[in-house]
C-alpha positions as CSV (number, residue, x, y, z in Angstrom):
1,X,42.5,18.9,3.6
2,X,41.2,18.3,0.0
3,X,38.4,21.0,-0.6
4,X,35.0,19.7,-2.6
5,X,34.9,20.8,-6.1
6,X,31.5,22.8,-7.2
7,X,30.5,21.5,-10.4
8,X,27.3,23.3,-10.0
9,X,28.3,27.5,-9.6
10,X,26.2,29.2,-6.7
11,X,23.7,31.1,-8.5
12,X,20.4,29.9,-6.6
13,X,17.9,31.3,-4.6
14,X,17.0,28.2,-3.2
15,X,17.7,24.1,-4.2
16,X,16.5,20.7,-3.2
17,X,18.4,17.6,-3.1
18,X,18.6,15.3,-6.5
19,X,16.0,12.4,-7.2
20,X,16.6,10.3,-10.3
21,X,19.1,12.8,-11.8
22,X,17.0,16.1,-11.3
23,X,17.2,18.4,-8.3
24,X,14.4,21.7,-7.9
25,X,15.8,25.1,-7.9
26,X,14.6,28.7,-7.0
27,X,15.9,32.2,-9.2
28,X,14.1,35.1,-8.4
29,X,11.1,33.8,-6.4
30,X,9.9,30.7,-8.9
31,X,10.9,27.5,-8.7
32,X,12.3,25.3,-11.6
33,X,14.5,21.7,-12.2
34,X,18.7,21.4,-13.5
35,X,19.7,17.9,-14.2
36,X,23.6,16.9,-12.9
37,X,25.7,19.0,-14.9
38,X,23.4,22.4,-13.9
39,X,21.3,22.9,-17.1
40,X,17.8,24.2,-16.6
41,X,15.7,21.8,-17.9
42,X,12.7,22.8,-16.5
43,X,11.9,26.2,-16.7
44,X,11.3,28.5,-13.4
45,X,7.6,29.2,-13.6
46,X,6.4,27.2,-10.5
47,X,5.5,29.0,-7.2
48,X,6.0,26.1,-5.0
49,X,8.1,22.7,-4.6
50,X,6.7,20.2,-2.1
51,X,7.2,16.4,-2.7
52,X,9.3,13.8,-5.2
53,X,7.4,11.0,-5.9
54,X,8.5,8.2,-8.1
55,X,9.5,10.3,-10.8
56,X,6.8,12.8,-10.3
57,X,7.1,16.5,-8.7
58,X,3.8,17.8,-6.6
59,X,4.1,21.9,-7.9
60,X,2.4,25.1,-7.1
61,X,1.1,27.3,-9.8
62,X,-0.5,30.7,-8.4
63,X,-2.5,29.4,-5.6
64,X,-3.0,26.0,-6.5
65,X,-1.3,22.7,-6.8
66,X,-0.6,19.5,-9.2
67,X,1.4,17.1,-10.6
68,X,4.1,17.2,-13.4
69,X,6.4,14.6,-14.8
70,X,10.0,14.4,-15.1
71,X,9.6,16.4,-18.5
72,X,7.2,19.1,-17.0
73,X,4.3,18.1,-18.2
74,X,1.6,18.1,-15.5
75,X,-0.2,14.9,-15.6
76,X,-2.8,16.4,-12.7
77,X,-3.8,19.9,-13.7
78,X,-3.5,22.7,-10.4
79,X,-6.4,22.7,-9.1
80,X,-5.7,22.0,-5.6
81,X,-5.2,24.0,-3.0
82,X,-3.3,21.7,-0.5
83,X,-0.4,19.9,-1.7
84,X,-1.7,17.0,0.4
85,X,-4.3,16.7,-2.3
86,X,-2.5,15.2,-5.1
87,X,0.2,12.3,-4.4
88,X,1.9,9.2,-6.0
89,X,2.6,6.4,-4.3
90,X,3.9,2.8,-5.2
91,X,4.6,-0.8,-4.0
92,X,8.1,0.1,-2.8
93,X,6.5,2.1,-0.3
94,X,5.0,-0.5,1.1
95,X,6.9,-3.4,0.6
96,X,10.9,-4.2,0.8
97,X,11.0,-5.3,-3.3
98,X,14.0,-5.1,-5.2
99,X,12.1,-3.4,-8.2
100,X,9.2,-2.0,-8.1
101,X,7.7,-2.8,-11.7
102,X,4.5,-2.1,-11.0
103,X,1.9,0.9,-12.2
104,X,1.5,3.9,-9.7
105,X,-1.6,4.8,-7.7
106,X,-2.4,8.4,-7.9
107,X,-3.9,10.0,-4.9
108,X,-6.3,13.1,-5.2
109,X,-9.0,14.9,-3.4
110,X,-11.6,13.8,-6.2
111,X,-10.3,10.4,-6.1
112,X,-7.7,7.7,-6.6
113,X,-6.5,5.8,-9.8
114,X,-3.3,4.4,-11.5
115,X,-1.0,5.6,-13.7
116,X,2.2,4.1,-15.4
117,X,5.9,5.4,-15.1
118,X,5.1,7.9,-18.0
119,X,1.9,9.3,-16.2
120,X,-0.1,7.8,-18.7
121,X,-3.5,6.9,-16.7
122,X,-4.4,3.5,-16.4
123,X,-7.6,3.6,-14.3
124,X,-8.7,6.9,-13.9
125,X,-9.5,8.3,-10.3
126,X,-12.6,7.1,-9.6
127,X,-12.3,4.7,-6.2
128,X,-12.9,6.3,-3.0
129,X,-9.2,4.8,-2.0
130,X,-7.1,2.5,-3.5
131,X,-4.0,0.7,-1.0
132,X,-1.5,-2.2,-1.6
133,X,-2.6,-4.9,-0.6
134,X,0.7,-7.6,-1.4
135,X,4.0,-7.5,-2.8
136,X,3.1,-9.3,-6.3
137,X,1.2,-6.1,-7.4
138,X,-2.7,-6.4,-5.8
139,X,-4.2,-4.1,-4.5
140,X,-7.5,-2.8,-2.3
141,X,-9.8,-0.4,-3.9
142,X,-13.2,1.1,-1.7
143,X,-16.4,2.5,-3.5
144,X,-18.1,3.9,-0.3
145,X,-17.7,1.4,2.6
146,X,-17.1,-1.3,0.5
147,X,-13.7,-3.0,-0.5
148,X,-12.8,-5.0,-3.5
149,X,-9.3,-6.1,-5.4
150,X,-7.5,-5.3,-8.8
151,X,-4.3,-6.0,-9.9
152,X,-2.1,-2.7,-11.1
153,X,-3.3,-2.9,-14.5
154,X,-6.4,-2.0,-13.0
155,X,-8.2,-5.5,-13.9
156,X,-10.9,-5.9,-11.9
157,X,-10.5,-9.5,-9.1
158,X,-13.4,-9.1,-6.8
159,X,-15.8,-6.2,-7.0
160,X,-16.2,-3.9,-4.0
161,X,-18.4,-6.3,-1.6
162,X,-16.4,-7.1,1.7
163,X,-16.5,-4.5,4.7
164,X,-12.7,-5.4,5.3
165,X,-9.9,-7.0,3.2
166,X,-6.3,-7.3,5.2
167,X,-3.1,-7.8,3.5
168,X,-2.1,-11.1,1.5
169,X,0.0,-13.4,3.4
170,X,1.1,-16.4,2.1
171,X,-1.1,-16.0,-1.3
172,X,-4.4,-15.6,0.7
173,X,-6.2,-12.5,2.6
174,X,-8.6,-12.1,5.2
175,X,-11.7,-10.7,4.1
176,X,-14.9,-9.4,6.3
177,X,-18.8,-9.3,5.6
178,X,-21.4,-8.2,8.5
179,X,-19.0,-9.4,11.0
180,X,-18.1,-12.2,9.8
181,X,-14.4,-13.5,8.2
182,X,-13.3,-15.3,5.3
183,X,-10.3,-15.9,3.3
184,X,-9.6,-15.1,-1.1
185,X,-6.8,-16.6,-3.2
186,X,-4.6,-14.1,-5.3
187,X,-7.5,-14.7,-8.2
188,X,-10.1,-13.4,-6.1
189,X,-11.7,-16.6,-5.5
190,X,-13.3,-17.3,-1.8
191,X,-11.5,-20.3,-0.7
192,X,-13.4,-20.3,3.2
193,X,-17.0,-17.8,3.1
194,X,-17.1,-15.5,5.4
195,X,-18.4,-17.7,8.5
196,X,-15.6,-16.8,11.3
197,X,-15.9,-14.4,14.3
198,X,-12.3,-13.7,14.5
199,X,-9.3,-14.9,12.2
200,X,-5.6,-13.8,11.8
201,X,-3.3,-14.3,8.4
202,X,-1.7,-17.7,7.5
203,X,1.5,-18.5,8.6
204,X,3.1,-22.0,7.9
205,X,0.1,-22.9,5.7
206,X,-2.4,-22.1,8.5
207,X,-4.4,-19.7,10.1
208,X,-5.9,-19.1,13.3
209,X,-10.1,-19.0,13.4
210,X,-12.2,-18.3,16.1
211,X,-15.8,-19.9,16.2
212,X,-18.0,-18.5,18.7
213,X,-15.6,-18.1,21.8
214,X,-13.1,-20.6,20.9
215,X,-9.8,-20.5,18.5
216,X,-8.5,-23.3,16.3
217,X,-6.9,-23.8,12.7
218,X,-7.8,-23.9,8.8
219,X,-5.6,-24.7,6.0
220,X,-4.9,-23.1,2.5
221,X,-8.1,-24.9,1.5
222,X,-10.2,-23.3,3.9
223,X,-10.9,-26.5,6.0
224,X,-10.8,-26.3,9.5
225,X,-7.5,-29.3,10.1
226,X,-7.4,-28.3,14.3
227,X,-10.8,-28.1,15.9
228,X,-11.9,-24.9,17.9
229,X,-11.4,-25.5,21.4
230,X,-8.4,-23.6,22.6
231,X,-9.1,-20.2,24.8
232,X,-6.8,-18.5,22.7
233,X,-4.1,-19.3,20.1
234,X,-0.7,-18.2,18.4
235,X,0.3,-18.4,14.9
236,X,2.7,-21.8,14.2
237,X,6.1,-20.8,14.2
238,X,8.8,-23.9,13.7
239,X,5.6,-25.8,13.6
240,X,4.6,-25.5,17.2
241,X,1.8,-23.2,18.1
242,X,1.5,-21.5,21.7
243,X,-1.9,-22.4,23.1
244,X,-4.3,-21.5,26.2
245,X,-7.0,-23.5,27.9
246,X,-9.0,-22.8,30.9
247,X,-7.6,-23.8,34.1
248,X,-9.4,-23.4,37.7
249,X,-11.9,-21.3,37.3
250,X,-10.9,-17.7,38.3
251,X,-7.3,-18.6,37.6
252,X,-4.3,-17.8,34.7
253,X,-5.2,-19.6,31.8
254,X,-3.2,-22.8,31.2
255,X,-0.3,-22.3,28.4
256,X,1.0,-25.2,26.2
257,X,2.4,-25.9,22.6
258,X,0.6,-27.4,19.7
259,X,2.0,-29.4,16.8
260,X,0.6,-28.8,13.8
261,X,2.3,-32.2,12.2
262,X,0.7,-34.4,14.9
C-alpha cells in the first residue's frame, strides 16, 4: 500500500479545507491562512473562521466579525456580532453558469450592496435586500416593501415600485402592483401593465394569465393570443398545453390538450 506524502508538516492547532489556493489554520488559539506549499501568508491574529465566500473569508476579531479578502484586507470592518451578519454571495449560487463574471452582492445587517472580485464596492449597502433575479446578471433590489431591478454594475432598470418581481424566464419577469400582475423585458420596460389576477413565467414564448376566474395565454408582446376561458391551465410543453373546463356540475373538471400553433 503506497502511503500519502505530507507536503504540509503537522504543526496546526486546527485547519480548514483549501478554497482557491488558500486553506485557514489555527497556532496557539488564533486563526490565520498558508497557501499550497504551507507558507503563512496571512498572519494568525483572527479569533474565528466561519465561511469562504467567493474569494472572501467571514473572520472574528475579539468579539466581533467581518470580511477580509484573499490578501487580508478586510473589506467589511468587525463590527458584527453574528457571523450571519456579513456574507458574499454571487450568480453561481443561484444559477448553473459556467463562469460567473459578474460583481458580488455583499450581505450585511445595515444593508446590502455589490462589490467586484477585488472587494472594491460598487454600490454601497444601502437596499434593504438585493437577490438574483436571472442568469445574465440582473438582479432584484427592495427599499422597504418595494422591489426594483439593476444590473451588477449597480445601474439602475426600474426603480423600487412593484410589490413582487419573480425570476426572468425567457427574457421577461413577472411583476406585481396592488394585486395585480404584469410582465418587464430585461431593459426594464413594462411589456403587459400590471392588469392580471394570477400569471405564471413564459415558457415556449407564452405565459399563462388568469382574468377574473378564468386562465388563458399572452405572448412575448403582452397580448393575450388564447382567450381566458379555461378553469385552469399548464404551461406549453412540446407545444401542447394541459387544460381544464367545467364538466357536470359537482363533478372532476374535464382535462384536455391545447395547441398553441392552432
Amino acid at each position: 500500500m503506497r502511503l500519502p506524502c505530507v507536503i504540509i508538516d503537522y504543526q496546526f492547532d486546527g485547519a480548514y479545507d483549501f478554497h482557491e489556493g488558500l486553506a485557514a489554520v489555527e497556532v496557539a488559539g488564533k486563526w490565520g491562512f498558508i497557501n499550497e506549499y504551507g507558507r503563512m501568508v496571512i498572519t494568525p491574529k483572527f479569533d474565528g473562521i466561519y465561511n469562504f465566500d467567493h474569494g472572501f473569508f467571514e473572520v472574528k476579531l475579539g468579539d466581533k466579525w467581518g470580511l477580509i479578502n484573499k490578501d487580508g484586507i478586510f473589506i467589511v470592518q468587525p463590527k458584527y456580532f453574528d457571523y450571519a451578519d456579513v456574507s458574499v454571495s454571487g450568480f453561481s449560487d443561484y444559477f448553473a453558469i459556467s463562469e460567473d463574471k459578474f460583481n458580488l452582492i455583499l450581505n450585511t445587517k445595515d444593508g446590502d450592496g455589490l462589490i467586484n472580485r477585488e472587494g472594491k464596492f460598487i454600490v454601497e449597502p444601502k437596499y434593504d435586500s438585493i437577490s438574483v433575479l436571472s442568469k445574465e446578471g440582473l438582479l432584484e433590489v427592495k427599499i422597504g416593501d418595494k422591489s426594483g431591478v439593476i444590473d451588477s454594475n449597480g445601474r439602475i432598470l426600474v426603480k423600487p415600485q412593484f410589490d413582487t418581481i419573480y425570476r426572468f424566464s425567457e427574457g421577461l419577469a413577472a411583476v406585481e402592483l396592488e394585486g395585480k400582475w404584469g410582465f418587464i423585458d430585461q431593459s426594464g420596460r413594462v411589456i403587459a401593465k400590471p392588469q392580471f389576477d394570477d400569471v405564471n413565467n413564459f415558457s415556449e414564448g407564452l405565459a399563462k394569465v388568469k382574468v377574473g376566474d378564468k386562465f388563458g395565454f399572452i405572448d412575448q408582446k403582452g397580448q393575450i393570443v388564447i382567450e381566458p376561458k379555461f378553469k385552469s391551465v399548464n404551461n406549453f410543453y412540446d407545444g401542447l398545453s394541459r387544460v381544464y373546463v367545467d364538466g357536470v356540475p359537482g363533478d372532476i373538471p374535464l382535462k384536455g390538450y391545447i395547441d398553441k400553433t392552432r
